[in-house]
Every structure is written in C-alpha cells, then in structure tokens.
MARKOL-586522 format. One line per field, with one value per atom (N, C-alpha, C): residue number from 0; residue in one letter; x negated, y negated, z negated. Coordinates in steps of 0.2 Angstrom, whole numbers. Layout:
pos [NUM,...]
code [A,...]
xx [X,...]
yy [Y,...]
zz [Z,...]
//
This chain:
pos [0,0,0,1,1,1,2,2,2,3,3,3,4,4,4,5,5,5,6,6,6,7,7,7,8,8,8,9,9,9,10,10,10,11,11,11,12,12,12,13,13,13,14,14,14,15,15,15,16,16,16,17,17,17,18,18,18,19,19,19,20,20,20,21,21,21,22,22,22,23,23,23,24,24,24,25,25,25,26,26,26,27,27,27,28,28,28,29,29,29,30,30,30,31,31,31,32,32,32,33,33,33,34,34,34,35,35,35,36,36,36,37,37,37,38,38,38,39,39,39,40,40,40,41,41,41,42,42,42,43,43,43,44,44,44,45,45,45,46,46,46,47,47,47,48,48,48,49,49,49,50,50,50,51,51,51,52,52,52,53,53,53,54,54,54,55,55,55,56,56,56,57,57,57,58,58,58,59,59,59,60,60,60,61,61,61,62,62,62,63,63,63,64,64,64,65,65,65,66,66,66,67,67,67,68,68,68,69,69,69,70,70,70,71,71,71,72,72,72,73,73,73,74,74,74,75,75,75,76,76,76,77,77,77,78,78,78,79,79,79,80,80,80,81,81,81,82,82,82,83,83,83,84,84,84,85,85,85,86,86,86,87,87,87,88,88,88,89,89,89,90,90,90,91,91,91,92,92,92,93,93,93,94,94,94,95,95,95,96,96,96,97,97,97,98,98,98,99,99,99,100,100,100,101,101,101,102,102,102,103,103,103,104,104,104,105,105,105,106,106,106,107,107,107,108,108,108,109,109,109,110,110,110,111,111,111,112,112,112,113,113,113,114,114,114,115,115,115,116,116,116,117,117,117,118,118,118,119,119,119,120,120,120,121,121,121,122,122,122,123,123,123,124,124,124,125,125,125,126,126,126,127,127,127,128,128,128,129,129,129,130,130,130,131,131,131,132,132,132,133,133,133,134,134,134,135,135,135,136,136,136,137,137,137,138,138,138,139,139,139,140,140,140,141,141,141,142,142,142,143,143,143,144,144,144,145,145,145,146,146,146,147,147,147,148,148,148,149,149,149,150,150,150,151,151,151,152,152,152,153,153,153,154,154,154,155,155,155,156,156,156,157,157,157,158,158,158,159,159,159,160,160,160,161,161,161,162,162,162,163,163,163,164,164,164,165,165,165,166,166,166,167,167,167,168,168,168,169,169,169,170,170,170,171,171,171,172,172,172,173,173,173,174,174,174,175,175,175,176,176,176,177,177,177,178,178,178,179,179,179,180,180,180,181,181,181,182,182,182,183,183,183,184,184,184,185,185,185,186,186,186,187,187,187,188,188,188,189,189,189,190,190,190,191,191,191,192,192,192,193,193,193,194,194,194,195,195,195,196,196,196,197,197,197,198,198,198,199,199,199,200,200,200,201,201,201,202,202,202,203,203,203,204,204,204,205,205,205,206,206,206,207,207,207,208,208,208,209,209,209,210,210,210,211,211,211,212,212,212,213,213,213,214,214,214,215,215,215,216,216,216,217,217,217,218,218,218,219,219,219,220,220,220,221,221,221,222,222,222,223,223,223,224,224,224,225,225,225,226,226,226,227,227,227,228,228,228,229,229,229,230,230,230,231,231,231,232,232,232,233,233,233,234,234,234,235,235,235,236,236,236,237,237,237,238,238,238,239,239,239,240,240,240,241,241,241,242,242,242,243,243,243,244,244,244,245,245,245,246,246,246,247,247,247,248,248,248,249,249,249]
code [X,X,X,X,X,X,X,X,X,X,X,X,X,X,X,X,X,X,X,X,X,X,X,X,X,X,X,X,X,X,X,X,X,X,X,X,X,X,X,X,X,X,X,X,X,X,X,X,X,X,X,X,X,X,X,X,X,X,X,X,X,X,X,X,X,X,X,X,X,X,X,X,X,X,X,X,X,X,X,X,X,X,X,X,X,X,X,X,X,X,X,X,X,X,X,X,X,X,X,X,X,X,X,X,X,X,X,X,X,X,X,X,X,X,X,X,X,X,X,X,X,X,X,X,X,X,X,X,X,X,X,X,X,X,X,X,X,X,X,X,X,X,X,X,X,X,X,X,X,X,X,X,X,X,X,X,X,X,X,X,X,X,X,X,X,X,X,X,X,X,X,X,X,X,X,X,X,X,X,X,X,X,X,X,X,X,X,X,X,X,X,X,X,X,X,X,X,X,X,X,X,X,X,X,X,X,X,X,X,X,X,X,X,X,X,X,X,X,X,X,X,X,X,X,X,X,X,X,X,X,X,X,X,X,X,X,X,X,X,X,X,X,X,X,X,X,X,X,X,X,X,X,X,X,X,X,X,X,X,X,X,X,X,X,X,X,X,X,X,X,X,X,X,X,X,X,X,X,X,X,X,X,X,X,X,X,X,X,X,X,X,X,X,X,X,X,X,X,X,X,X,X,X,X,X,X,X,X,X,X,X,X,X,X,X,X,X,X,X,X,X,X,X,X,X,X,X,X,X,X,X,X,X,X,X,X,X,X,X,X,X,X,X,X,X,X,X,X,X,X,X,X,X,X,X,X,X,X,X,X,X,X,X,X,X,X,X,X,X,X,X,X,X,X,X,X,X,X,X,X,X,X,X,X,X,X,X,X,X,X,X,X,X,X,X,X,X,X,X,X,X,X,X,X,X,X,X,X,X,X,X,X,X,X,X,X,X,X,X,X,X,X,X,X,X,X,X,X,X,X,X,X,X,X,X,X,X,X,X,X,X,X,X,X,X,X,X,X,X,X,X,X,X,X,X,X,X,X,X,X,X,X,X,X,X,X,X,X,X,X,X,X,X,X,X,X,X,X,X,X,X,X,X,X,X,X,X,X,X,X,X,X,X,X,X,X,X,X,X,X,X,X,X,X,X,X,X,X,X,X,X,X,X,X,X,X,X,X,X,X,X,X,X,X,X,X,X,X,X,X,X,X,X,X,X,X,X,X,X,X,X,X,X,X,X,X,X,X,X,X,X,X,X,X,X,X,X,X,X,X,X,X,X,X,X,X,X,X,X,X,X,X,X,X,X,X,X,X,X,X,X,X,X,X,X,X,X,X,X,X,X,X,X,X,X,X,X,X,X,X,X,X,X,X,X,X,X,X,X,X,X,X,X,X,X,X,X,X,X,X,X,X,X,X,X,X,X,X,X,X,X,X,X,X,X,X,X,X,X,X,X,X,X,X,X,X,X,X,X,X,X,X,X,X,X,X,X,X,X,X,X,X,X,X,X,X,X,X,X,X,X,X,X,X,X,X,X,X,X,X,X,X,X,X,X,X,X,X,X,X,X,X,X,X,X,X,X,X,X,X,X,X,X,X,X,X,X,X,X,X,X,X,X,X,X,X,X,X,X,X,X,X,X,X,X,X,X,X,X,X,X,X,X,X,X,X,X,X,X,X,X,X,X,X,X,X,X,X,X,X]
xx [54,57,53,53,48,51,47,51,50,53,49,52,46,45,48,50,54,48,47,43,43,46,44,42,44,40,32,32,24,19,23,20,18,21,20,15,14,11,3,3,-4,-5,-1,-4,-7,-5,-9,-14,-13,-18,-24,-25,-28,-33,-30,-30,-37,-34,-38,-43,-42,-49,-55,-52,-58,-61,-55,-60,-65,-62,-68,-74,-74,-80,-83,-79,-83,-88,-86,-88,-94,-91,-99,-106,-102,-109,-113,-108,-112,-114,-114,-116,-126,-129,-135,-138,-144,-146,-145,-144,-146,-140,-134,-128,-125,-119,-114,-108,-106,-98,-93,-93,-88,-89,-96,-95,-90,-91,-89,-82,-79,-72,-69,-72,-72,-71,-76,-77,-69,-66,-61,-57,-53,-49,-47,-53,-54,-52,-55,-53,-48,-42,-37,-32,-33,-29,-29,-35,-33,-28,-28,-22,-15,-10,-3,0,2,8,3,-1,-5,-9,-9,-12,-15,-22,-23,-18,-19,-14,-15,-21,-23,-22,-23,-22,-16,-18,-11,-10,-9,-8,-7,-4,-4,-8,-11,-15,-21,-22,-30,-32,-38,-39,-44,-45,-47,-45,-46,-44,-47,-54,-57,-57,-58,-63,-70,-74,-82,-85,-87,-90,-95,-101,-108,-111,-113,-117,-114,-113,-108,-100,-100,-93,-90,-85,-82,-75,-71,-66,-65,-61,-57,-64,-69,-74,-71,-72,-68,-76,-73,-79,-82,-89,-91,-95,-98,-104,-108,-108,-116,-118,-112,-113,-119,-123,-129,-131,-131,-133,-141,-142,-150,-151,-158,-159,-159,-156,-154,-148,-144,-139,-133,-128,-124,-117,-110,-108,-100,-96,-89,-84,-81,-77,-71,-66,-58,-55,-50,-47,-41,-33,-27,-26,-22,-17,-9,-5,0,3,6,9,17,21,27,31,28,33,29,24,23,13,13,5,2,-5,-9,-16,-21,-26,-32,-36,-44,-50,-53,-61,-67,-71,-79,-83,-90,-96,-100,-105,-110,-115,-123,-129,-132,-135,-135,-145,-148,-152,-154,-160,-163,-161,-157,-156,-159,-158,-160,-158,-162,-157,-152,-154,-145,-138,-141,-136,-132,-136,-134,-131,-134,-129,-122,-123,-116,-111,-113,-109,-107,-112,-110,-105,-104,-102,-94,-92,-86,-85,-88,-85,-81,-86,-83,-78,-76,-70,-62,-65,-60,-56,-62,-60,-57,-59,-56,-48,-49,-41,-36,-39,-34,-33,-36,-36,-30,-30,-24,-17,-18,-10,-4,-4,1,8,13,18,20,25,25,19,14,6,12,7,10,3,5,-1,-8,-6,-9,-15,-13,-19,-24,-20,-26,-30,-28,-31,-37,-35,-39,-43,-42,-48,-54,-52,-57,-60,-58,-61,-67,-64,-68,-74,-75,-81,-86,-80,-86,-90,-85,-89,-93,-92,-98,-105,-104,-111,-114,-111,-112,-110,-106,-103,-98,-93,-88,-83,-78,-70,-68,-67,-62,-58,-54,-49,-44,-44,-43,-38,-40,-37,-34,-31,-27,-26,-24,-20,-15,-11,-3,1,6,12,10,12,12,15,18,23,26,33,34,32,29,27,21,13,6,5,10,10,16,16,26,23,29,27,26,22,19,14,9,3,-1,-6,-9,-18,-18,-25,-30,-36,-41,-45,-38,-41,-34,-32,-27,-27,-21,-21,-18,-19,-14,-6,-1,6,9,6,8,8,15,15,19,22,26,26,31,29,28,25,24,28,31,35,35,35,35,38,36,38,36,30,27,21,21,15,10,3,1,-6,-10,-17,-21,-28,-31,-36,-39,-45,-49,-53,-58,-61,-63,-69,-75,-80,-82,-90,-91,-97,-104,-111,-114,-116,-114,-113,-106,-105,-99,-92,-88,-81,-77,-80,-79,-79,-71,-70,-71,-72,-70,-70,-66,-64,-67,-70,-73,-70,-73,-69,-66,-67,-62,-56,-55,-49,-48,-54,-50,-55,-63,-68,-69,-67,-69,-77,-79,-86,-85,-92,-94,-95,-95,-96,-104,-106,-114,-119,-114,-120,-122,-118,-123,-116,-119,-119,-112,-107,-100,-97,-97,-95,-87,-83,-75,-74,-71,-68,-62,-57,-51,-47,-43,-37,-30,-26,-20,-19,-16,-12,-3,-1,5,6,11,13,16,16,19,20,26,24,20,16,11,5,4,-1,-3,-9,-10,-12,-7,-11,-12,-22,-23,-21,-18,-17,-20,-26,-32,-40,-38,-44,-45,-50,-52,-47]
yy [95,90,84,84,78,68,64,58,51,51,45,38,34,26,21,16,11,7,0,-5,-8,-8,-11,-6,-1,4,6,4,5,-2,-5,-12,-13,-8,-6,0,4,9,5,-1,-6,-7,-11,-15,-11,-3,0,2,4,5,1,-5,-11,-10,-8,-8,-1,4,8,8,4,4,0,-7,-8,-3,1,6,10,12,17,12,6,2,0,0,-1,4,11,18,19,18,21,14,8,4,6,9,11,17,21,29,28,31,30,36,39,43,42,50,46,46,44,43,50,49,55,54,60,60,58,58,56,46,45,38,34,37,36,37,42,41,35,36,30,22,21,16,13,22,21,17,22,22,13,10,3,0,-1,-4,-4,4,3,1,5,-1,-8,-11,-17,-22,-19,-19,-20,-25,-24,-19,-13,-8,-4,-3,2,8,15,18,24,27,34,38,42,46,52,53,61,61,58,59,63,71,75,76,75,78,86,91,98,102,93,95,93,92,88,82,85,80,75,71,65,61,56,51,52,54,55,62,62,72,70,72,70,79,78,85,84,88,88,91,91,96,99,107,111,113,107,109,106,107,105,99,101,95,98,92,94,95,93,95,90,90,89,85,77,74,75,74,79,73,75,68,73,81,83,84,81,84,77,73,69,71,64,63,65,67,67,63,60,59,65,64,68,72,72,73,69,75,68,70,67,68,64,69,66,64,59,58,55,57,58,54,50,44,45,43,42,36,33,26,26,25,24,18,14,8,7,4,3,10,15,20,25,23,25,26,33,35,34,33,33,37,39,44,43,42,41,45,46,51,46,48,46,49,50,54,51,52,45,49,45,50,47,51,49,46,42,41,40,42,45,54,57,64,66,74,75,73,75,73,75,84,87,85,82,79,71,68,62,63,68,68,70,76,79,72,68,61,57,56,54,58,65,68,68,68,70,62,57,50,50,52,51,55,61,66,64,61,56,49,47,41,42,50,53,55,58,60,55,48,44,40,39,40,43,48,54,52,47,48,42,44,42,44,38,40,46,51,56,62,59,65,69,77,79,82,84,84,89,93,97,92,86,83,79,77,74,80,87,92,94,95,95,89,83,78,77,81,81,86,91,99,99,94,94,90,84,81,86,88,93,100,104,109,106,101,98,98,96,95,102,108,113,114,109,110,114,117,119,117,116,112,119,116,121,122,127,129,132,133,132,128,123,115,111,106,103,95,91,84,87,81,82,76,76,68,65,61,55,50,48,43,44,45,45,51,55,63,62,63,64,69,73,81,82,78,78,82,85,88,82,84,90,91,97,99,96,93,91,93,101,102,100,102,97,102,106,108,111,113,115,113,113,112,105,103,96,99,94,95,101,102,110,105,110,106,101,97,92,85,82,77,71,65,61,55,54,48,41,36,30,31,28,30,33,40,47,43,47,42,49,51,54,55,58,58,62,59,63,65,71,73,77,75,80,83,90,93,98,95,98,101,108,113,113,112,113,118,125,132,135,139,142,140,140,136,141,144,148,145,147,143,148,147,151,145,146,142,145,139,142,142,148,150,143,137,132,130,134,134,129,121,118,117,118,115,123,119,121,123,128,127,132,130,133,141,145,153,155,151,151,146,142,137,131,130,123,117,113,105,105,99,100,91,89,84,81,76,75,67,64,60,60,54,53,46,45,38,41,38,36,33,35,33,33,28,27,26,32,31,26,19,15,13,11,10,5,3,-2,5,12,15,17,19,20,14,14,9,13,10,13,10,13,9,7,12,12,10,3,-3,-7,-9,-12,-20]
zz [25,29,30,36,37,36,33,29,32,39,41,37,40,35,39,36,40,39,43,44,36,33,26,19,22,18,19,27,29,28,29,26,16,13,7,7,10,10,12,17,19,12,9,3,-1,-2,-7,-3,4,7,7,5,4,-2,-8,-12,-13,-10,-7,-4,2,6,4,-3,-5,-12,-15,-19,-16,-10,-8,-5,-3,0,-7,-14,-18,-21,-22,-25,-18,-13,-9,-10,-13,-15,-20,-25,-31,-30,-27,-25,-28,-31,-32,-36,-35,-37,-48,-51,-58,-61,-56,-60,-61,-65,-65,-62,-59,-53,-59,-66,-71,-71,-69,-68,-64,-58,-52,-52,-55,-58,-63,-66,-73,-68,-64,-60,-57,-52,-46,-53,-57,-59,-62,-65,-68,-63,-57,-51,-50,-47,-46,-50,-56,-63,-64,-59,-60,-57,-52,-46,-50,-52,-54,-50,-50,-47,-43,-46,-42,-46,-47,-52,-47,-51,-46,-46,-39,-37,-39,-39,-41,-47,-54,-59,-62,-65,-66,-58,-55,-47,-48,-50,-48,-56,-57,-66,-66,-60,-57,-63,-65,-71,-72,-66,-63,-59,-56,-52,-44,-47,-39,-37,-33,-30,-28,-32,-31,-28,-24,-20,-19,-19,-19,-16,-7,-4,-1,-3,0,-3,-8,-10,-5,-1,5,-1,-5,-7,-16,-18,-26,-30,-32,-35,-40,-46,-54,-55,-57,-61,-67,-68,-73,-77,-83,-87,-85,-85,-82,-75,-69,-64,-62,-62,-59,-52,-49,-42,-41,-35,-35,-29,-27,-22,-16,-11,-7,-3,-10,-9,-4,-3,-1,-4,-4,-10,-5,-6,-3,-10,-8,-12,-9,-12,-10,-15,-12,-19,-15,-19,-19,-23,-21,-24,-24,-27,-28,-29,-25,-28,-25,-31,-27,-26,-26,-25,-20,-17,-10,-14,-9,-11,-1,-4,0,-2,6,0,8,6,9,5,12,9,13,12,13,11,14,13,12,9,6,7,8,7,1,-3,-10,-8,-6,-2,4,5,11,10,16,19,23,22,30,35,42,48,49,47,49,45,40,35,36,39,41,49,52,59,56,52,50,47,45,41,46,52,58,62,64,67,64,60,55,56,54,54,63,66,74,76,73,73,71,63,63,68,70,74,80,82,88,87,80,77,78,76,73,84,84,93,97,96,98,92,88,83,88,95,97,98,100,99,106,106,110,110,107,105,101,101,94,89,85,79,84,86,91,94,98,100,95,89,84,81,81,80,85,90,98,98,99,98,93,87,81,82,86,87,92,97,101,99,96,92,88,86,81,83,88,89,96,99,103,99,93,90,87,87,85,77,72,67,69,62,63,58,60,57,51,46,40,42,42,44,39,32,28,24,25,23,29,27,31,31,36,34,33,30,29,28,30,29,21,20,13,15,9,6,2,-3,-8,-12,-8,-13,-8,-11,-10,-5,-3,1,4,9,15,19,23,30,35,40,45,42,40,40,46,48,51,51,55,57,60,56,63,67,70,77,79,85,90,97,100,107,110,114,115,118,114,115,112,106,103,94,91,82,85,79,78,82,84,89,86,87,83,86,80,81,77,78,76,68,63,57,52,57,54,51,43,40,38,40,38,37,34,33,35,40,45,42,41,35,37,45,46,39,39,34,38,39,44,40,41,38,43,43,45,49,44,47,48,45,46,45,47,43,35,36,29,22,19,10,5,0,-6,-12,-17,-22,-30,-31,-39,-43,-50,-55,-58,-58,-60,-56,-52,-48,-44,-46,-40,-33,-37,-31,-26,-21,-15,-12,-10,-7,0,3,11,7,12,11,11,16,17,14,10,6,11,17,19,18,19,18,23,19,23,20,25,24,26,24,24,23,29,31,32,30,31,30,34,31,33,30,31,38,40,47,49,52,51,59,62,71,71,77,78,85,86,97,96,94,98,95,94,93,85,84,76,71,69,61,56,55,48,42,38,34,24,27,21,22,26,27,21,20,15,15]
//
C-alpha cells in the first residue's frame, strides 16, 4: 500500500535528508586510491552518528552488515565493505548510504572516479548523473512512475548504455522499501499516478554493456553479466504541486 506524507513528515524526511546529502558530499571527498571500502564505512557511519536522531539505515537492513554499499567497477549495487577490498587508481566505485532520523528513512547513491578514468568510464558517470536529473524532472504531479522511467531510458540508451532492469526505485519513509516500485525505464502515463505526498527514491543503474545481473556467492553484491563498468545514482524525491523536491541535498 502506498504511504503518502503529509508536509511535516516531508519536512522531516529533508532534515535527514540533509543530513545525508552532506554524508555523501563527504565520502566522495575522501574517495582516493589506497584506501579500504571498510574505511569509507567506518567514515559514513561516524558522520551520521554524529547527528542527534539520525543512524544508518542500512545497518541490519534485511542483515546487510554495513552502513554503506560500496561497489567497484562492475558490481552494479550491495557490495559488502571490506578491510581487503582497496581502491586502486582507476577505479570507480558507487556508493549507496540510507539515514534514518525521527522515524522517517532516506537513501542516496553516487559514483565516484577513484582518480583519473577512462573515457568510457567517466562518460558512463556523466550519462547516469544526467538520467537521474531527467528522472527526477518527470516526478510531477499527475506523471505517473511510467515517465520518470521513460525519461531515464531515454538518456541512457541515447548514449548507447543500457538501464538494469533487474532492480528498481521504490517508495521510502517509515519502512526503507514502500510501494510504488519505480523503474528506470517504461512508457509515459503507464504505473502509478504521482501524487503530492508520494515520497520515493529515483536510482538510475546504468551497465556499459549489457543490462544483464547475476548476484555473488555472498548473496548480497550484485554484478554486470559481461563484466563491464556500471555505474548508480540516486536521491530521494518528494511529489509536490509546486513539482519535485529532493530531499537528499547536502
């Protein structure tokens, strides 16, 4: 059942949103060759702790046994932080954080270049950021989830990537996983209607080659089927008649 939010619940859902968007503007400063994805956990978690009423979201989440999701390359999401997983130069490295404060969760992603990357690597971070922007573009009121999917699909398979289809957005607020599922690809005016209130998270994941998943024997990290490069952006979005508010800006 889908959970809509009243103006002071969504006003709650910003502050942690807040609280979020400078965790992730902090984790992509420190992003550098050298380090461990167990760092970079260790980091969010200190950070958001320091916040009164705010704790990670993913922590225990489903059993998920970190704070962040650190991905590397061609793990497309849920990559489990590690003390032997070490950054190299080149890499590039997604990383996905939730917050909780007050009662109410929020959840952001970002791709980082662990250096200087290829070209095709840094288009694909560009191309995904601009899918998103596109998504969150179409989250108006009377849209239905069908065009924020449409608008992300269309960015991406312009560039010649291809969209997961596998995985999903989906609603957030009192539970990390509400309905509507929110795809990044469909038709416009098809799926759930958006209405003032609908609070939910837009998550392009877009593969260099194929859109194809398979999940490692650790059950949680995800990878591309053909091994290339996949990168994932996202925020929190709240439908409003004045349009979309993100609500996981720094």
């Amino acid at each position: 059942m889908i959970q809509l939010k009243s103006a002071r619940e969504i006003d709650i859902m910003a502050h942690g949103g807040q609280i979020l968007g400078a965790t992730v503007a902090m984790l992509r400063r420190e992003v550098r060759a050298g380090m461990s994805t167990w760092e970079l956990d260790e980091m969010a978690e200190t950070f958001i702790r320091s916040h009164p009423g705010a704790t990670p979201s993913f922590k225990g989440l489903y059993g998920f046994p970190g704070s962040v999701c650190v991905s590397i390359n061609d793990e497309i999401v849920h990559g489990i932080p590690s003390r032997r997983r070490v950054l190299d130069a080149g890499d590039i490295i997604s990383i996905d954080v939730g917050v909780k404060y007050d009662g109410y969760h929020t959840d952001s992603a970002t791709t980082v270049a662990v250096g200087a990357v290829p070209d095709e690597s840094q288009r694909l971070l560009d191309v995904t950021e601009r899918a998103l922007a596109a998504g969150i573009q179409a989250a108006l009121p009377n849209n239905h989830v069908g065009d924020i999917g449409a608008a992300i699909q269309a960015v991406v398979e312009a560039s010649g990537f291809s969209i997961v289809r596998d995985l999903v957005g989906h609603g957030i607020g009192v539970a990390f996983h509400e309905e509507p599922q929110v795809p990044n690809y469909g038709k416009p005016k098809r799926g759930t209607k958006l209405v003032p209130g609908l609070t939910i998270a837009i998550e392009p994941m877009v593969n260099v080659g194929g859109p194809g998943t398979r999940t490692m024997p650790d059950r949680w990290t995800v990878v591309t089927v053909d091994g290339s490069r996949s990168a994932h952006f996202e925020h929190t979005v709240a439908i409003t008649d004045g349009g979309p508010r993100v609500l996981t800006t720094a």
